[in-house]
GUZAVO-284357 format. One record per residue (C-alpha): x, y, z; residue number from 0; residue in three letters. Coordinates in Angstrom, 1 decimal, decimal comma, m for minus. Layout:
+--------+--------+--------+-----+---------+
|      x |      y |      z | num | residuo |
+--------+--------+--------+-----+---------+
|      X |      Y |      Z | NUM |     ALA |
...
+--------+--------+--------+-----+---------+
***
This chain:
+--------+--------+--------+-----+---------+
|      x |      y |      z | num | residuo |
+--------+--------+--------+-----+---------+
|   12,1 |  m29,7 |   34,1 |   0 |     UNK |
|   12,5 |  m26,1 |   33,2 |   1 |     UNK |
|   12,1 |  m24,3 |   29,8 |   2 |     UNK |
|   15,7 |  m23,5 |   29,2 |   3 |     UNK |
|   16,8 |  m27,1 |   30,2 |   4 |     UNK |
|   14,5 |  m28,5 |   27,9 |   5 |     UNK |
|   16,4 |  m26,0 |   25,2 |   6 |     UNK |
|   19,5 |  m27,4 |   26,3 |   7 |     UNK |
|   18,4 |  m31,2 |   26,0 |   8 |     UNK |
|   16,8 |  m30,1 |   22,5 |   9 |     UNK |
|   20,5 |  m28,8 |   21,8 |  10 |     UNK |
|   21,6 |  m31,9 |   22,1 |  11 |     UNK |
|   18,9 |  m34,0 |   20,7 |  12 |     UNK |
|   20,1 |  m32,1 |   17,6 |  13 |     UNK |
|   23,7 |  m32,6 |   17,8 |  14 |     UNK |
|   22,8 |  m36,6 |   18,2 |  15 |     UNK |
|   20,7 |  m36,2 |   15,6 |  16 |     UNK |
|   23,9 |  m34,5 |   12,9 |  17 |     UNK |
|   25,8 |  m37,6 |   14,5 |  18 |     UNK |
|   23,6 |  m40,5 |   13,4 |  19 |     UNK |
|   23,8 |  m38,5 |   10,3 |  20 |     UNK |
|   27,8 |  m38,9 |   10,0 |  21 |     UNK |
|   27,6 |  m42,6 |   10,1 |  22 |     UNK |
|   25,8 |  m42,6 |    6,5 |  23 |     UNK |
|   26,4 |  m39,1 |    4,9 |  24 |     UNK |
|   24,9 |  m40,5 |    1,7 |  25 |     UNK |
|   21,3 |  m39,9 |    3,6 |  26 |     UNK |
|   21,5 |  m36,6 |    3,0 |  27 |     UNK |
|   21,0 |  m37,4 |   m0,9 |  28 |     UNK |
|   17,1 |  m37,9 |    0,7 |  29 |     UNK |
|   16,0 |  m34,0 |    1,2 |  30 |     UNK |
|   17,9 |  m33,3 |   m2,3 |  31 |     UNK |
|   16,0 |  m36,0 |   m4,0 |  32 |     UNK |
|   13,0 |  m35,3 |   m2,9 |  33 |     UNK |
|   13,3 |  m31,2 |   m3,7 |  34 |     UNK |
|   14,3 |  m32,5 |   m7,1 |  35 |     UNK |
|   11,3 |  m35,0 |   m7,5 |  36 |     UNK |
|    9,0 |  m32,4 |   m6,4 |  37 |     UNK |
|   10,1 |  m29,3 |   m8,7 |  38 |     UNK |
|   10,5 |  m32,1 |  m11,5 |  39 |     UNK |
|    6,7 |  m33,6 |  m11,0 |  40 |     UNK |
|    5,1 |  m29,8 |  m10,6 |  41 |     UNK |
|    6,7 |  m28,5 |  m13,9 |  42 |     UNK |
|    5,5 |  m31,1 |  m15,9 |  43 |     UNK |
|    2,1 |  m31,3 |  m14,2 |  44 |     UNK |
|    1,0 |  m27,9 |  m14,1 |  45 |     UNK |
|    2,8 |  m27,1 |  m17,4 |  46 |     UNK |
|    1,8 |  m30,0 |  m19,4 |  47 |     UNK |
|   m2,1 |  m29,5 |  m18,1 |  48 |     UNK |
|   m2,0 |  m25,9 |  m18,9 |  49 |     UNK |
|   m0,1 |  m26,8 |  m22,4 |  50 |     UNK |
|   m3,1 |  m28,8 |  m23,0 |  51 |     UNK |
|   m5,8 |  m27,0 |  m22,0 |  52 |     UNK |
|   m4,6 |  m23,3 |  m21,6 |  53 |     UNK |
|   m7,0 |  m21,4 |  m23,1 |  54 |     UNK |
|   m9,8 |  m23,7 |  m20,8 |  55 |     UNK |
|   m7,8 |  m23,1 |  m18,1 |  56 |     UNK |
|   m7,4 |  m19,7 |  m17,9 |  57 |     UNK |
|  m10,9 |  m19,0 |  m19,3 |  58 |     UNK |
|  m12,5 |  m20,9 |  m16,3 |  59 |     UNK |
|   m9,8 |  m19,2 |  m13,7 |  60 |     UNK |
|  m11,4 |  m15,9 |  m14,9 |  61 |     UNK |
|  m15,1 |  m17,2 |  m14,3 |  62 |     UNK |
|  m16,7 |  m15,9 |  m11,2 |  63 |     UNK |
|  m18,5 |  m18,9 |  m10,6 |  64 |     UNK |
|  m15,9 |  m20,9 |  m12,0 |  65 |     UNK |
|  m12,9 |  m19,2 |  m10,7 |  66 |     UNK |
|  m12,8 |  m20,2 |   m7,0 |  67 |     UNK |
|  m13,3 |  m23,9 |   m7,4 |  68 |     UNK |
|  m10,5 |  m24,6 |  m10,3 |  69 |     UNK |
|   m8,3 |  m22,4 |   m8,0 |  70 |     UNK |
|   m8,8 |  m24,4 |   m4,8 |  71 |     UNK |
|   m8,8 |  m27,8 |   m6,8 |  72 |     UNK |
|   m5,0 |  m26,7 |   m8,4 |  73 |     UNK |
|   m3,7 |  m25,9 |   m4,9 |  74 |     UNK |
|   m5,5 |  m29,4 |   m3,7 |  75 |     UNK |
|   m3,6 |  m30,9 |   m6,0 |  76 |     UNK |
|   m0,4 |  m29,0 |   m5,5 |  77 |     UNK |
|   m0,5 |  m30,0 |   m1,6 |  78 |     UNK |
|   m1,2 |  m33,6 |   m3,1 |  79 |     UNK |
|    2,1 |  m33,4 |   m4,6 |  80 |     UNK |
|    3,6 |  m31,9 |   m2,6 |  81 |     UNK |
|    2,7 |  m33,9 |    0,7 |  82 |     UNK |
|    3,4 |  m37,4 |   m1,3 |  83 |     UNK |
|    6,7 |  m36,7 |   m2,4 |  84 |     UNK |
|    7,7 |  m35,0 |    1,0 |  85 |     UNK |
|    6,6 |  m38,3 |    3,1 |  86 |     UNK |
|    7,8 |  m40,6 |    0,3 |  87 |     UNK |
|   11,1 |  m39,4 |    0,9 |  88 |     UNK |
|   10,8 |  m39,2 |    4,8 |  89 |     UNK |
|    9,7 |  m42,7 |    5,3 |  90 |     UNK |
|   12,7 |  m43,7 |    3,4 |  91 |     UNK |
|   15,1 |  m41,6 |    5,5 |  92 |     UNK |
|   13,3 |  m42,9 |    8,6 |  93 |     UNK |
|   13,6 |  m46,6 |    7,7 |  94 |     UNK |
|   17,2 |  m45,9 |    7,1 |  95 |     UNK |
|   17,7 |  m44,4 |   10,6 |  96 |     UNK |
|   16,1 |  m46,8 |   12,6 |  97 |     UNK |
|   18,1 |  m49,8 |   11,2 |  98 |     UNK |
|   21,2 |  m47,2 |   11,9 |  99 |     UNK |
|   19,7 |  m47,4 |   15,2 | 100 |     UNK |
|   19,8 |  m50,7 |   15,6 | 101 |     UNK |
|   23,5 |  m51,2 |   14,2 | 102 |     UNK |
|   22,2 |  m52,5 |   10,8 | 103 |     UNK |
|   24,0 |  m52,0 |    7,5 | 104 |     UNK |
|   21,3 |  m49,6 |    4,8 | 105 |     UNK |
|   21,4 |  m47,7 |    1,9 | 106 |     UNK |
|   19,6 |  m45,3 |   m0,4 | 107 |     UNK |
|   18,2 |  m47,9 |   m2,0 | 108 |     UNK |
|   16,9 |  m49,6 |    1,1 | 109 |     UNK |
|   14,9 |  m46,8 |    2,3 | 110 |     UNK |
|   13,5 |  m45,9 |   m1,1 | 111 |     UNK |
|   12,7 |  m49,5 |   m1,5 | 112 |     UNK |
|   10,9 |  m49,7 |    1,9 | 113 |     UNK |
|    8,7 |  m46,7 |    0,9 | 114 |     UNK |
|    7,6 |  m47,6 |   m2,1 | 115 |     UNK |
|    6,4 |  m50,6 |   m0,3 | 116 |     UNK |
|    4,4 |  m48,3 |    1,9 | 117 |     UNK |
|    3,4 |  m46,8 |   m1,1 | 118 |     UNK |
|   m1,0 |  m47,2 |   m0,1 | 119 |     UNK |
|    0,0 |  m45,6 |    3,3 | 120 |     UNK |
|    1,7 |  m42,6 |    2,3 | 121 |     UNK |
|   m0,8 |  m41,8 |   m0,6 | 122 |     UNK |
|   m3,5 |  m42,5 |    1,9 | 123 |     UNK |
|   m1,8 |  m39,2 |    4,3 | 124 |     UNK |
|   m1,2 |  m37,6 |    1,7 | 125 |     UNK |
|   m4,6 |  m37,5 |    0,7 | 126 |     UNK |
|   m5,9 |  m36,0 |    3,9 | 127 |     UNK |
|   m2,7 |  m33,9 |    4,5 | 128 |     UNK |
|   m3,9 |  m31,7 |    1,6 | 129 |     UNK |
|   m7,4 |  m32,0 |    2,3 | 130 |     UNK |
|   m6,4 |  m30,2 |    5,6 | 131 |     UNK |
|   m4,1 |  m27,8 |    4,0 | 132 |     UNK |
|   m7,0 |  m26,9 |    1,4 | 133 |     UNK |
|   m9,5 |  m26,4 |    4,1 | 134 |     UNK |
|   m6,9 |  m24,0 |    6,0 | 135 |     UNK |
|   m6,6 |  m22,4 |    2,6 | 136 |     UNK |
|  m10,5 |  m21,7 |    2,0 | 137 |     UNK |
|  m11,1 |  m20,4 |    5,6 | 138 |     UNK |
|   m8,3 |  m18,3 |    5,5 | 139 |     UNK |
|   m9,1 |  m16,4 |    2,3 | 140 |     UNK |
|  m12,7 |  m15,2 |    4,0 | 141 |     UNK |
|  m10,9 |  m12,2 |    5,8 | 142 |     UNK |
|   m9,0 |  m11,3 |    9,6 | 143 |     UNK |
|  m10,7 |  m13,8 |   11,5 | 144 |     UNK |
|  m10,4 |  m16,5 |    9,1 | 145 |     UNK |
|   m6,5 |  m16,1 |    9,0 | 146 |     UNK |
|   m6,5 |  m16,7 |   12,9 | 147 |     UNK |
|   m8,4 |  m19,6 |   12,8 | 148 |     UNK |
|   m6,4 |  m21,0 |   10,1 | 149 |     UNK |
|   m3,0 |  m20,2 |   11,9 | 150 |     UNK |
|   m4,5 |  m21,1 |   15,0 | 151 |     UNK |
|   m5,5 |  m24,7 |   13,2 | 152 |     UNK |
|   m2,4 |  m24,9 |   11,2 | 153 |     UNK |
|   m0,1 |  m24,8 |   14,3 | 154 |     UNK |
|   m2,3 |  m27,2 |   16,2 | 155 |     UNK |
|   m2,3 |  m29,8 |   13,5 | 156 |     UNK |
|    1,4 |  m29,6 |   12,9 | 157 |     UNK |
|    2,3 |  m30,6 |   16,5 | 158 |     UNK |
|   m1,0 |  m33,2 |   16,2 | 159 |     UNK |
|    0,6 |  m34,9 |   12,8 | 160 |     UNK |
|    4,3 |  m34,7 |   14,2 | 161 |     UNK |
|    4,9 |  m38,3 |   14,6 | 162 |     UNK |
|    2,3 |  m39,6 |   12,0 | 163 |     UNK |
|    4,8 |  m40,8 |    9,2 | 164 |     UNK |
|    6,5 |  m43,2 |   11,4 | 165 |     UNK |
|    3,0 |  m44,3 |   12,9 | 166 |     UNK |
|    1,6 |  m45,1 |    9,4 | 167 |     UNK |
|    4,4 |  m46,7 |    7,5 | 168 |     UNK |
|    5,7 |  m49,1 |   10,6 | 169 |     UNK |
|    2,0 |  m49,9 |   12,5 | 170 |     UNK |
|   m0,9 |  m51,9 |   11,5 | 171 |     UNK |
|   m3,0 |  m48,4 |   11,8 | 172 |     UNK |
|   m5,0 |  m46,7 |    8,9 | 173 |     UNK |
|   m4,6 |  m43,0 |    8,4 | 174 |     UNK |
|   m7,3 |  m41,6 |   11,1 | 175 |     UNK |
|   m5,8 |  m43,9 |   13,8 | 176 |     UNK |
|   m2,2 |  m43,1 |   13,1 | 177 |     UNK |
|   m3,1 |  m39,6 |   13,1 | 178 |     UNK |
|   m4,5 |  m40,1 |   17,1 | 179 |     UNK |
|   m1,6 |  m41,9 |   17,9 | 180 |     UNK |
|    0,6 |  m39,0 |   17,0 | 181 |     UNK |
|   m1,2 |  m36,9 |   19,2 | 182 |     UNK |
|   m1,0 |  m39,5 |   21,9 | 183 |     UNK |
|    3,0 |  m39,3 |   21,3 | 184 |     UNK |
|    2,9 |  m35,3 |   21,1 | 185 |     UNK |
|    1,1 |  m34,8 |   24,2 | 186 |     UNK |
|    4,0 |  m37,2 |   26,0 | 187 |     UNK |
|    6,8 |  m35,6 |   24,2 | 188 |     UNK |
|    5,5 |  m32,5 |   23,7 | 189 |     UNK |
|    8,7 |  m30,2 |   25,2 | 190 |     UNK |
|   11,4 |  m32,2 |   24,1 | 191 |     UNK |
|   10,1 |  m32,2 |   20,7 | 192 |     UNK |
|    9,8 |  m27,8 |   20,4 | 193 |     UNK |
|   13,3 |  m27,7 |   22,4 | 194 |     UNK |
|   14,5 |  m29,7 |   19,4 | 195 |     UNK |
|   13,3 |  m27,5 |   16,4 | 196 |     UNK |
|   14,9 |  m25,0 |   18,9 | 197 |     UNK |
|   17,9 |  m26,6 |   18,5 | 198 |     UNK |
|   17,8 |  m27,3 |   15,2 | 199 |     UNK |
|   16,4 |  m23,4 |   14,9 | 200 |     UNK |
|   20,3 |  m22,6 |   16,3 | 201 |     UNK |
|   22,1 |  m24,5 |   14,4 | 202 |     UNK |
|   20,3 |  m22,9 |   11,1 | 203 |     UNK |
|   21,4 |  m19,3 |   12,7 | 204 |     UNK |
|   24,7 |  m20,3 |   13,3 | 205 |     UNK |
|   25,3 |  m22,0 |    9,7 | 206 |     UNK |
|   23,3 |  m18,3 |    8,3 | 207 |     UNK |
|   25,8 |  m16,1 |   10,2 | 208 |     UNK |
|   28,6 |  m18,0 |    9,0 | 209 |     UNK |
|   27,4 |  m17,6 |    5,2 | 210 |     UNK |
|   27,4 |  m14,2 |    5,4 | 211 |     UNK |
|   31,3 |  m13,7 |    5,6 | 212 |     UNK |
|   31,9 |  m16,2 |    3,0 | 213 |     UNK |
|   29,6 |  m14,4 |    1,1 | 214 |     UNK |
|   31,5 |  m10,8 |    1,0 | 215 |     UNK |
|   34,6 |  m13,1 |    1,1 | 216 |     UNK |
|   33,5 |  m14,9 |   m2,5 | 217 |     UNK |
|   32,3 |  m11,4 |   m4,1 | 218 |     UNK |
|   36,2 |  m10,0 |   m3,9 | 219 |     UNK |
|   36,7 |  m13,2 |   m5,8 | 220 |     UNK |
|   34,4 |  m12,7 |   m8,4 | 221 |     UNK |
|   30,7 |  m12,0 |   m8,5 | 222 |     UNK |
|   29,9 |  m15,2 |   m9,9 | 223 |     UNK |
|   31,5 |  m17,4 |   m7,1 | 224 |     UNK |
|   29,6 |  m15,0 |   m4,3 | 225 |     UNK |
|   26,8 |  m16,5 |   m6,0 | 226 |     UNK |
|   26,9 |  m19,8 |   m6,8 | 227 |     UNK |
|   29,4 |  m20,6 |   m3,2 | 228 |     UNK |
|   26,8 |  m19,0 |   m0,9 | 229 |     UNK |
|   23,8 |  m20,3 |   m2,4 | 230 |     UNK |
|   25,2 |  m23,8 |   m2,6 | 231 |     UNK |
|   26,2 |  m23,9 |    1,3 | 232 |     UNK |
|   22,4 |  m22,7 |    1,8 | 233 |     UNK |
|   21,3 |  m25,4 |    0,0 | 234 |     UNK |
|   23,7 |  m27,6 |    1,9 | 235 |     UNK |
|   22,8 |  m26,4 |    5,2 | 236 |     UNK |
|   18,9 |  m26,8 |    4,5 | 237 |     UNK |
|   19,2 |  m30,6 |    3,2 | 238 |     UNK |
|   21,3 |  m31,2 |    6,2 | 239 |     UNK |
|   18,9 |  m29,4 |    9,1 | 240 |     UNK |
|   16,0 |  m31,0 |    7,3 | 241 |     UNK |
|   17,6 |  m34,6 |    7,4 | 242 |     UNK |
|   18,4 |  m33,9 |   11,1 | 243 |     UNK |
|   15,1 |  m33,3 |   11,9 | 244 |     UNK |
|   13,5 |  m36,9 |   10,1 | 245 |     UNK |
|   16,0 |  m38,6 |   12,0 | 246 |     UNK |
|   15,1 |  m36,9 |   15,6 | 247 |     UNK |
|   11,3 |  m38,2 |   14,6 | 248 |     UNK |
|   13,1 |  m41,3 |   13,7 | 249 |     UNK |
|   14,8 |  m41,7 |   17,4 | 250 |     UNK |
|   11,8 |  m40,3 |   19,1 | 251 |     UNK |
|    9,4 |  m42,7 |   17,5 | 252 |     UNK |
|   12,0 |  m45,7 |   18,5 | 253 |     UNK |
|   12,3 |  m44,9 |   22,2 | 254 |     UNK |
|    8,3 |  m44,2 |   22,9 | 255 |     UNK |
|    7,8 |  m48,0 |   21,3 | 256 |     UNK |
|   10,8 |  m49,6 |   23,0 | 257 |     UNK |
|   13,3 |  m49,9 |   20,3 | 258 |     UNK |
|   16,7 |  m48,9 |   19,6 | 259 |     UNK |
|   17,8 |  m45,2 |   19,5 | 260 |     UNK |
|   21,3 |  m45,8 |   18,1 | 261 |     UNK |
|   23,7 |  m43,0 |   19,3 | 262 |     UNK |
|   21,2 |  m41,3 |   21,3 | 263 |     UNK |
|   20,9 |  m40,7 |   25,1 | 264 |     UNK |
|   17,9 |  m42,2 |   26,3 | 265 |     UNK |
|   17,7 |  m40,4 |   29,4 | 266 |     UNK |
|   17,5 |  m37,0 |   27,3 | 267 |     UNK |
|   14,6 |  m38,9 |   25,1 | 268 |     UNK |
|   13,0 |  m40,3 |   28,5 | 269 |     UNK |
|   13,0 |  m37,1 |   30,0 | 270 |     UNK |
|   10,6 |  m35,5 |   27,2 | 271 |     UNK |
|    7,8 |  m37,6 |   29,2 | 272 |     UNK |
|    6,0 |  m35,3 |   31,3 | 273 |     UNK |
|    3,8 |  m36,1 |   34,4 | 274 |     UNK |
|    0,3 |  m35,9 |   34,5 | 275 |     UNK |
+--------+--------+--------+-----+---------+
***
């Protein structure tokens, strides 16, 4: 299969992926949640540890020796965080999908409920998610060559991970062997799955281009509403795209172990498989 059929599968792959979407709009509530949780958790964290301790704090940020290793333990911690609450939240939208898939009735609720059941798993990833990420961190701050390594790595363990969170919170798998089986599934679906961020990549220029007339349109109004009608749209189009995305995971995932894909076309999802 070519590149710019694969584009025009991923194209599609997105548009199924907004129309599993429409069957339970309240799942987009998962992305807004979890950007809430997140913001939420870091302000009181941070601010309440540096309420506590702030002079300590800042007195050992300012020590050479000292410096380095409180700064690297706040941004392990930050990717902690950050990395728990993200999959939380995508495990739950996931489990909602794939019983959307399968023509079941679910909820908010549901899907929350089923990840905090998870709950060992997900901290477990998390765990070595911002391990990685504060690796990435330490090699890239030691100059040029450092930052293309890290890039380099970065990239390679995005595609690697891309189907972990599915792996981890539906298989009998701990967090190394989860993290193989991903790559096993990349490897496999490894053009349909870029065609799709593609797609996904158009539809987030498209929904931009169109903000931008509503934009001037809502400053003739009044500068207030070109504002607060733009940015609100933004934010509307992110949660949406970002959804879109869990649930093409979601679908991908379902089809590569046999089970219902719901609304999508499992010829376009077979066809990702590529001959070796």
């Amino acid at each position: 299969m070519n590149f710019f059929k694969r584009l025009s599968n991923g194209w599609k792959l997105a548009l199924m992926s907004l129309e599993t979407l429409q069957q339970q709009p309240s799942l987009l509530l998962m992305p807004v949640f979890s950007t809430i949780s997140l913001i939420l958790i870091l302000i009181s964290f941070f601010g309440g540890g540096y309420f506590l301790i702030g002079d300590t704090f800042e007195s050992l940020l300012n020590d050479e020796n000292a410096g380095s290793i409180i700064s690297y333990l706040i941004i392990f911690v930050y990717y902690l965080i950050n990395f728990f609450i993200i999959v939380f939240f995508n495990s739950a939208l996931i489990h909602c999908s794939i019983k959307l898939f399968k023509g079941e009735e679910t909820s908010i609720s549901d899907g929350l409920s089923f990840a905090s059941s998870r709950i060992g798993k997900i901290v477990a990833w998390a765990l070595v998610a911002a391990t990685v990420g504060t690796a990435l961190r330490v090699i890239q701050n030691t100059g040029k060559i450092g930052e293309i390594v890290a890039a380099l790595f970065g990239m390679a363990w995005s595609i690697v991970t891309f189907f972990v969170v599915p792996v981890i919170i539906y298989e009998d798998k701990g967090v190394f062997e989860s993290v193989s089986q991903s790559k096993d599934m990349m490897m496999q679906k490894w053009g349909e799955s870029i065609g799709a961020n593609v797609g996904f990549g158009l539809f987030y220029f498209l929904g931009i281009l169109l903000l931008i007339p509503i934009a001037f349109l809502c400053f003739t109004i009044h500068p207030v509403v070109g504002v607060l009608v733009p940015l609100t749209l933004f934010l509307m189009l992110n949660t949406t795209i970002s959804a879109a995305k869990t649930v093409f995971v979601a679908a991908v995932y379902n089809r590569t172990v046999g089970l219902p894909t719901g609304n999508f076309d499992d010829d376009i999802l077979d066809s990702a498989f590529v001959t070796k």
